[in-house]
SEFI-23594 format. One line per field, with one value per residue: residue number from 1; residue in three letters; x, y, z of N, C-alpha, C in turn. Coordinates in steps of 0.1 Angstrom, whole numbers. Layout:
N
tilo	NUM, ...
lumkol	ala, ...
nxx	X, ...
nyy	Y, ...
nzz	Z, ...
caxx	X, ...
cayy	Y, ...
cazz	Z, ...
cxx	X, ...
cyy	Y, ...
czz	Z, ...
***
This chain:
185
tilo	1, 2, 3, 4, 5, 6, 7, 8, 9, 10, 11, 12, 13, 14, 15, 16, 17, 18, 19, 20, 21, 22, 23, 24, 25, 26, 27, 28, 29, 30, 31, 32, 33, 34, 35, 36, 37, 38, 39, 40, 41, 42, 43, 44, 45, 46, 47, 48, 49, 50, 51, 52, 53, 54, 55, 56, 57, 58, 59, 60, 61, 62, 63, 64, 65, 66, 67, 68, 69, 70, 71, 72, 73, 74, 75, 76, 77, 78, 79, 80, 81, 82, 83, 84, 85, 86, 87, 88, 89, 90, 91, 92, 93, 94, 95, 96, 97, 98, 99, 100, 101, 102, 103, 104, 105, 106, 107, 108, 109, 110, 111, 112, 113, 114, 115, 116, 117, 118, 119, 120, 121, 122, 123, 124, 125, 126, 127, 128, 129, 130, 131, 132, 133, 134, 135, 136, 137, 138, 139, 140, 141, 142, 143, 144, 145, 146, 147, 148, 149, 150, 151, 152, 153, 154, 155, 156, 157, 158, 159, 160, 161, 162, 163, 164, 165, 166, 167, 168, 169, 170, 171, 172, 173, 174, 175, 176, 177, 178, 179, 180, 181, 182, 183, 184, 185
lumkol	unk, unk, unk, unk, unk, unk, unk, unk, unk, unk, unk, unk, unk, unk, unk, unk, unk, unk, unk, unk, unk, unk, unk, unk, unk, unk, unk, unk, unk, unk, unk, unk, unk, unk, unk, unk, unk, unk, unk, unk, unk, unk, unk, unk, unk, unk, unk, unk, unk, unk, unk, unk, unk, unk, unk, unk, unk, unk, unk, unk, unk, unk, unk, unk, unk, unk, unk, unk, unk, unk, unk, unk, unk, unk, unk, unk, unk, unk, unk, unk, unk, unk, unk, unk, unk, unk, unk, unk, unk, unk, unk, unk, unk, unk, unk, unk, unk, unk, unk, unk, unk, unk, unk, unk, unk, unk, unk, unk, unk, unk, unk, unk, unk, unk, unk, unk, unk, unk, unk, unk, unk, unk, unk, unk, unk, unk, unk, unk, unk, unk, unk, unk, unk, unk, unk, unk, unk, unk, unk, unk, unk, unk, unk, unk, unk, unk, unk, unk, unk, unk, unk, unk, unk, unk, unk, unk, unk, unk, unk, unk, unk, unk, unk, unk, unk, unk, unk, unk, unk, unk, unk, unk, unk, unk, unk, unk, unk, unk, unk, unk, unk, unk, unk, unk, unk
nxx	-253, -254, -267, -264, -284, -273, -279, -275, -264, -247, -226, -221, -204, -191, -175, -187, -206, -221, -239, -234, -239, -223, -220, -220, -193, -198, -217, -205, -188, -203, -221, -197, -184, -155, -140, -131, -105, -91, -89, -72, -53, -43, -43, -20, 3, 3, 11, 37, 50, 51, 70, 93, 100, 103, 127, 125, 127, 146, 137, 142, 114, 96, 82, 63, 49, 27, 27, 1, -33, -52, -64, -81, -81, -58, -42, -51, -36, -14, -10, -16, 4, 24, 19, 28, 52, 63, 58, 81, 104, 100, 116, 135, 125, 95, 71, 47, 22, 19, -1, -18, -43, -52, -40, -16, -16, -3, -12, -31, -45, -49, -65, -68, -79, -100, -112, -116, -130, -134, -120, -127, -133, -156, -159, -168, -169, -182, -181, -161, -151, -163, -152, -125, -124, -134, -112, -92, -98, -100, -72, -61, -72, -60, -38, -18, -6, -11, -1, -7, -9, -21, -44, -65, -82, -108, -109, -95, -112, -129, -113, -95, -94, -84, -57, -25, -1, 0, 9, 23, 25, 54, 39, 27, 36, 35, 13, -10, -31, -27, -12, -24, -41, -19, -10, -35, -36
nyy	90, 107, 110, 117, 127, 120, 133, 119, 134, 147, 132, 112, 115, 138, 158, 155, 165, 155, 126, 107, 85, 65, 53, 23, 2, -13, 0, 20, 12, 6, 22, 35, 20, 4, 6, -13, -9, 9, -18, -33, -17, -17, -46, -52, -40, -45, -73, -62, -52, -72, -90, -70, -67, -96, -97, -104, -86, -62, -35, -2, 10, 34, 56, 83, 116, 144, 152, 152, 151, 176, 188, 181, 182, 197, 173, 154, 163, 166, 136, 130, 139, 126, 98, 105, 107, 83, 65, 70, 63, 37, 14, 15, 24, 20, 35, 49, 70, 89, 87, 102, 104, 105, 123, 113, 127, 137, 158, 186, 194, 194, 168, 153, 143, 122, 129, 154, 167, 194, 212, 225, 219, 203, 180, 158, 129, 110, 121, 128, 102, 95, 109, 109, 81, 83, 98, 83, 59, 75, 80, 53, 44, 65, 46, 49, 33, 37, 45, 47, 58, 35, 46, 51, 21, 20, 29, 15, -7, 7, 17, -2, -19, -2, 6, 2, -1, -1, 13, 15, 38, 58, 69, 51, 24, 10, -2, -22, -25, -13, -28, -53, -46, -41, -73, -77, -65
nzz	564, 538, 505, 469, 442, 410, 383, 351, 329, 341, 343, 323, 294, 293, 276, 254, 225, 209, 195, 169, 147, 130, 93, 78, 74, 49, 43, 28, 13, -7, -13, -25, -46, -56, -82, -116, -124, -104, -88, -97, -101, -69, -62, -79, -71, -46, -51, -62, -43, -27, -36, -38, -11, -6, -22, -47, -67, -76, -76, -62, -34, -31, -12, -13, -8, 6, 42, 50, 38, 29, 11, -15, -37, -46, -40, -55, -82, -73, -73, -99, -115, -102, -109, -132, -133, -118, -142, -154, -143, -135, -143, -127, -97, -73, -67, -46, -39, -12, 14, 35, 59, 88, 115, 141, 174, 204, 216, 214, 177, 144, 133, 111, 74, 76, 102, 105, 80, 73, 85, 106, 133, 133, 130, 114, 107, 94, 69, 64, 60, 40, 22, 17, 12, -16, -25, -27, -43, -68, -69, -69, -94, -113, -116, -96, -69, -37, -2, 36, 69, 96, 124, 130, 145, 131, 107, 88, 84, 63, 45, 34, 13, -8, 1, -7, 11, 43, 71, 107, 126, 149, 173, 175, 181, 201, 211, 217, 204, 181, 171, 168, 149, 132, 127, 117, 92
caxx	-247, -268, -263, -270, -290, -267, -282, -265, -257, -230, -219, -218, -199, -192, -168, -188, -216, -231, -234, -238, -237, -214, -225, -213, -179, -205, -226, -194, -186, -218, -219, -183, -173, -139, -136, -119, -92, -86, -87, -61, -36, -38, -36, -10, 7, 6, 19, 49, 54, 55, 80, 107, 101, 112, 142, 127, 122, 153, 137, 139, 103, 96, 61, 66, 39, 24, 26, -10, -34, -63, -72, -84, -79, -44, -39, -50, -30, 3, -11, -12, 20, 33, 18, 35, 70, 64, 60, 91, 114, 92, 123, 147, 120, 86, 62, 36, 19, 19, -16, -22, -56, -52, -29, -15, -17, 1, -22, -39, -41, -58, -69, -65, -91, -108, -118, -125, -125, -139, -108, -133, -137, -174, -150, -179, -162, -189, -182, -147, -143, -165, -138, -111, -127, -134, -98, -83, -105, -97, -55, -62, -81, -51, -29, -13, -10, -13, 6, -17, -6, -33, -44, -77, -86, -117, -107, -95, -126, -135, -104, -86, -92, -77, -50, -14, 9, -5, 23, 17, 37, 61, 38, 14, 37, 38, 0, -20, -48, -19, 1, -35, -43, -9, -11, -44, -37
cayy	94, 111, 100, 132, 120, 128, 136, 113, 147, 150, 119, 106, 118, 150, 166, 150, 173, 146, 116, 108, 66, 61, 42, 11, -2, -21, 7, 30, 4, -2, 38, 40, 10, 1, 3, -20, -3, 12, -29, -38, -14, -21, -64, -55, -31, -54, -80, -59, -49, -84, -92, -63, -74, -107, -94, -112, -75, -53, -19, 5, 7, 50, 62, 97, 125, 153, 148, 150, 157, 179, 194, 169, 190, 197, 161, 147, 172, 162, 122, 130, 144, 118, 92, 106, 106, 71, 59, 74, 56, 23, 3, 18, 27, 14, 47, 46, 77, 87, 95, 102, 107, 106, 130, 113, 136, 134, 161, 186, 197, 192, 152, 147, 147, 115, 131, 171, 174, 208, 219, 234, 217, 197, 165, 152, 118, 103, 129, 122, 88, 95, 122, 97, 67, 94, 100, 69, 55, 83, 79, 45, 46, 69, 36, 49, 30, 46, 41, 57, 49, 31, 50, 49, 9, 17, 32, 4, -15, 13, 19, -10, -23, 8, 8, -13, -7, 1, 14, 18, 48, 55, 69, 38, 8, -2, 2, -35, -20, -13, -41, -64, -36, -48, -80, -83, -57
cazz	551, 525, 490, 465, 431, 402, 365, 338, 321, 352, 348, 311, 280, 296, 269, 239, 221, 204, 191, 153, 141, 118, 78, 84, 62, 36, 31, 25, 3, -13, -22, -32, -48, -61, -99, -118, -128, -91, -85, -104, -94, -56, -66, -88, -59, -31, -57, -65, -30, -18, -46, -34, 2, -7, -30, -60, -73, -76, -76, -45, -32, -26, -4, -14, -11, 15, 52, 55, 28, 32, 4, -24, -55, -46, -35, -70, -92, -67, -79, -117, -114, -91, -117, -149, -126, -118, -153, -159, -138, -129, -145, -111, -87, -72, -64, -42, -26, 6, 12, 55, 57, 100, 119, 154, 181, 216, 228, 203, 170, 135, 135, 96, 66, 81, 113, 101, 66, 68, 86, 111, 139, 131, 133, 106, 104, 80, 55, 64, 53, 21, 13, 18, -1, -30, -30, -30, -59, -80, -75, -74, -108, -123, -115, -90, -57, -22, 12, 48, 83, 102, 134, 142, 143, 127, 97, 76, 78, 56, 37, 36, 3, -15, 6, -9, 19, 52, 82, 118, 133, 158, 184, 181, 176, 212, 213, 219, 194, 172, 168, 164, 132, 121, 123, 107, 79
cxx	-257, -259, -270, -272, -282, -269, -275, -256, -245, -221, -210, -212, -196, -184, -176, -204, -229, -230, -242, -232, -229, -221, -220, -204, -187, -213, -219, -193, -193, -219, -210, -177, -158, -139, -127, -105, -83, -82, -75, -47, -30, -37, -22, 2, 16, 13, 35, 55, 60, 70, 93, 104, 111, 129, 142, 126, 131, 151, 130, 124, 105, 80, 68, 51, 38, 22, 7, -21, -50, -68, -71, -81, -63, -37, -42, -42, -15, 3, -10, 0, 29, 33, 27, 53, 73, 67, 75, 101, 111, 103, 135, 135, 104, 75, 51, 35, 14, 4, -25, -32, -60, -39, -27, -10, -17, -7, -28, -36, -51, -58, -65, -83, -105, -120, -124, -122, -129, -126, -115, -138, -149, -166, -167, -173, -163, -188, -164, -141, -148, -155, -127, -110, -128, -122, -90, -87, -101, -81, -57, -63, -72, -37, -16, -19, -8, -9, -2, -9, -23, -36, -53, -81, -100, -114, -104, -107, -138, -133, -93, -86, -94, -66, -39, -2, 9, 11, 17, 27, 40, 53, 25, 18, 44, 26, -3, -29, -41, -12, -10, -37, -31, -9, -24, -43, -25
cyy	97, 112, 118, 122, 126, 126, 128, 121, 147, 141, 116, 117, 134, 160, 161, 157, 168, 137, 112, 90, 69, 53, 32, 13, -9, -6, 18, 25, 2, 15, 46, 27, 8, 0, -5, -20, 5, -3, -38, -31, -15, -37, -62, -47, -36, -65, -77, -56, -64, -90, -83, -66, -87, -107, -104, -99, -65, -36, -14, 9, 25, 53, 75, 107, 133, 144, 142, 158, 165, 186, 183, 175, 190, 179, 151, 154, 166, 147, 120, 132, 131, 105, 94, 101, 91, 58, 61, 65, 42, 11, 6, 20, 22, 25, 47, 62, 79, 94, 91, 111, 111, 112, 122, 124, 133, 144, 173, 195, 192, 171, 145, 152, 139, 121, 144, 173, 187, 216, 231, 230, 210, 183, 156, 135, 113, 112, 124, 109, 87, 103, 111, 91, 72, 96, 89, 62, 63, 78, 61, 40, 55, 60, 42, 48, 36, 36, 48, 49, 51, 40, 48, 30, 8, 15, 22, -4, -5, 21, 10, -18, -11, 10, -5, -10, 6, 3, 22, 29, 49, 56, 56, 20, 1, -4, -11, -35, -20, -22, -53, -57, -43, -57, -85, -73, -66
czz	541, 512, 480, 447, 422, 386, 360, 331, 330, 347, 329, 301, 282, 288, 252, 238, 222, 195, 174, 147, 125, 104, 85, 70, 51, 29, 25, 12, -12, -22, -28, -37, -56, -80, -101, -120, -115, -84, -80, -101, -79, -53, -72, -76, -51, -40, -58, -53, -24, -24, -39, -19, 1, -14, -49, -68, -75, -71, -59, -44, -25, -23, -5, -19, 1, 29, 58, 41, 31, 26, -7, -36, -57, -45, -52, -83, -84, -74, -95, -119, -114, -104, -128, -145, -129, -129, -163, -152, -132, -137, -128, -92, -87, -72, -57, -32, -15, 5, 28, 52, 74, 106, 139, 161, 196, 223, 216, 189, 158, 134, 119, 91, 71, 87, 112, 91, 63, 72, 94, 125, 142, 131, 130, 99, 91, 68, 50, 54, 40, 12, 10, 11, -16, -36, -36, -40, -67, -80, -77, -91, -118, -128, -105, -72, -51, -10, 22, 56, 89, 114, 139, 133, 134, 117, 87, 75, 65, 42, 28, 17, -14, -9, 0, -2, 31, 62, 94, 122, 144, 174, 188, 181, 190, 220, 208, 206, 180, 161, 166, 149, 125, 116, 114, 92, 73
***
C-alpha cells in the first residue's frame, strides 16, 4: 500500500483566503467606550422592558426599524427620526429600534454590516464590529434604545452592552449555540 504525502495546503482551510485575528471584546471596548448618556438609556431600557414583560408597565413594547442596516448615515437619520416619534407617544408606546447588524443565511447572500461592511465581499469583520459599536453608541447616545438578533455567538461579547433587547431568530432557535446565547444574554 503506498501512502502519497499530502501538503497542508490540500488539506487545511481549503475555501478560506486568509486569516486575520480579531481585537479582542476589551480592546473594542477600550477604543469605543460607552458614554454616559448611551449608558443610561440601555439601564433605563432594559428596566422598562422588564417592567412591560412583567405587566407592571401598560405600554405596548414596538422594535421597529430596517430589516438590515447597512448604510450608517441613513441608519442614524431613520434613528433621529425614530427618536423624535418616540417622544411623541412614549405615554402609549415603548420604541425601541430594530438595529440587525447580522443577516442569517440558509445558503448565500450579503452576511450583514458586521461581517462586510464594505458591501464588497472583503468580509473585513474587525472593521465590521467597529462600524456597529460606532452605531450603536451614537443611537444609543440620542436616547434611543436598540433591539439586534444574536447570530454569530461571538458578537455580543462585543456588542452586548449597547444592546436592550436581544432576540434569537427563527432559523437559529433550535441551534445548541443558540439557545446557550439566549440563555446567557
Amino acid at each position: 500500500m503506498t501512502t502519497t504525502a499530502h501538503h497542508p495546503d490540500q488539506l487545511d482551510n481549503l475555501h478560506v483566503r486568509e486569516l486575520t485575528p480579531l481585537l479582542s471584546p476589551y480592546e473594542l471596548k477600550t477604543q469605543l467606550p460607552m458614554p454616559e448618556a448611551a449608558a443610561r438609556t440601555v439601564a433605563g431600557a432594559r428596566a422598562t422592558i422588564r417592567r412591560i414583560l412583567r405587566g407592571e408597565d401598560q405600554r405596548l413594547m414596538v422594535v421597529i426599524g430596517p430589516c438590515s442596516i447597512h448604510d450608517t448615515e441613513a441608519a442614524m437619520d431613520y434613528a433621529r427620526r425614530l427618536r423624535a416619534l418616540a417622544g411623541e407617544v412614549e405615554d402609549r408606546l415603548f420604541i425601541l429600534m430594530r438595529a440587525y447588524l447580522e443577516k442569517p443565511r440558509t445558503t448565500v447572500g450579503w452576511r450583514g454590516l458586521i461581517n462586510d461592511p464594505y458591501l464588497d465581499g472583503s468580509f473585513d469583520m474587525s472593521a465590521g464590529l467597529k462600524v456597529a459599536r460606532r452605531l450603536l453608541i451614537d443611537m444609543n447616545a440620542l436616547g434611543l434604545p436598540v433591539a439586534t438578533e444574536m447570530l454569530d455567538p461571538i458578537s455580543p461579547q462585543y456588542l452586548d452592552d449597547q444592546i436592550s433587547l436581544a432576540t434569537i431568530g427563527a432559523r437559529t432557535t433550535e441551534a445548541q449555540t443558540h439557545r446557550a446565547l439566549a440563555s446567557g444574554v
